[in-house]
N, C-alpha and C positions, 0 to 999 in steps of 0.2 A: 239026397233030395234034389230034384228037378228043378232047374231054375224057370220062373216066371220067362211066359214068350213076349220079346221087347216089340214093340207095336211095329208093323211091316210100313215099308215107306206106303203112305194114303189111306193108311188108318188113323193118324192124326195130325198133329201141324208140324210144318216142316221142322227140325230140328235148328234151334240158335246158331250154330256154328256147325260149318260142313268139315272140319278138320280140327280136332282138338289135342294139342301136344302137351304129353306132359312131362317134365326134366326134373330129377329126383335132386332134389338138394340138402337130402339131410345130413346132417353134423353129428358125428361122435366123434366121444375122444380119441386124439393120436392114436393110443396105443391099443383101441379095440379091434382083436382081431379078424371082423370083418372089413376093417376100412370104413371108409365112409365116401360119395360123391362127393363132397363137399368138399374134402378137401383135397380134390382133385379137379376145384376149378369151376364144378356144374353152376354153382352159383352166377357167377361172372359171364359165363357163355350161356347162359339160361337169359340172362338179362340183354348179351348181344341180341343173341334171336329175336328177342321181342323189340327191339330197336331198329333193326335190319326189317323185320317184319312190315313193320311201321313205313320205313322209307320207302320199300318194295310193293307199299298198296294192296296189302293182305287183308280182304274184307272175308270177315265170318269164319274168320282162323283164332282159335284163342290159343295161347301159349302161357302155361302155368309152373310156375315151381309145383312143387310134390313133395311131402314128404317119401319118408322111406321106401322102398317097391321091390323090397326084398331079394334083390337081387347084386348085390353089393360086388361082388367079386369081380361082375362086368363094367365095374361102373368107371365114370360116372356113365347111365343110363338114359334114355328119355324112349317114350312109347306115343306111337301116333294114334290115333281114331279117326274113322271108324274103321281101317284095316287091323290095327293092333299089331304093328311089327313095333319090334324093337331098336334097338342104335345103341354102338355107344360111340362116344365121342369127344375128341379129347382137343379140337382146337376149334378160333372161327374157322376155318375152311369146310371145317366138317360139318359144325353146325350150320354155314352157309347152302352148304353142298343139299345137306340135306331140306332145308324152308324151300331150297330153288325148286330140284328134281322132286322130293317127295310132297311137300305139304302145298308150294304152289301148282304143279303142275302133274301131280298125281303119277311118278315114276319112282317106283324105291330107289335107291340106295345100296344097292347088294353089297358093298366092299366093307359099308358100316354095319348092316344088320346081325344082331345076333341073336341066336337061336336059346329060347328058355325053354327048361325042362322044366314041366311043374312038379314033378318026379320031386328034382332036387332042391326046392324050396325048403327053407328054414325058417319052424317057427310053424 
């Protein structure tokens, strides 16, 4: 089925936030074998970002936890809009790296970004 066409910029009002980040912080147990972001930290570094954000004078940038985003094996994870690349990221410098170059001033991140197959989604 074709997805609905999302309204083209000047077809309706500007959109709330020009940049919306979202950083998977779901929990499962220990021993589930896909892992979890969570406990690998996302939580903690989800919450830098949005602190840094803050400091940094980020207007019309929203930065969310997430539950799950099925992509567990890269994680911990977080996905930007409206490009829709992906990240993963495993300390502040990364997630610094990435609010500076990507979400403030519109420059990926190549070293962090990682490539999802929809192919290989689970579930």
């Amino acid at each position: 089925m074709a997805r609905a066409r999302v309204q083209a910029a000047g077809d309706g009002p500007e959109p709330v936030y020009q940049v919306h980040v979202f950083c998977c912080t779901n929990e499962r147990p220990e021993t589930h074998w896909r892992g979890s972001c969570a406990h690998k930290g996302s939580r903690a570094l989800c919450d830098y970002m949005c602190r840094l954000g803050m400091v940094m004078g980020a207007r019309r940038i929203r930065i969310n936890h997430a539950g799950c985003m099925n992509v567990c094996e890269h994680g911990p994870v977080m996905v930007v809009y409206p490009e829709g690349i992906w990240y993963k990221y495993e300390t502040q410098a990364d997630v610094a790296e990435i609010l500076r170059c990507h979400v403030m001033d519109g420059v990926p991140v190549q070293r962090l970004m990682v490539t999802i197959d929809p192919a290989t989604l689970h579930g």
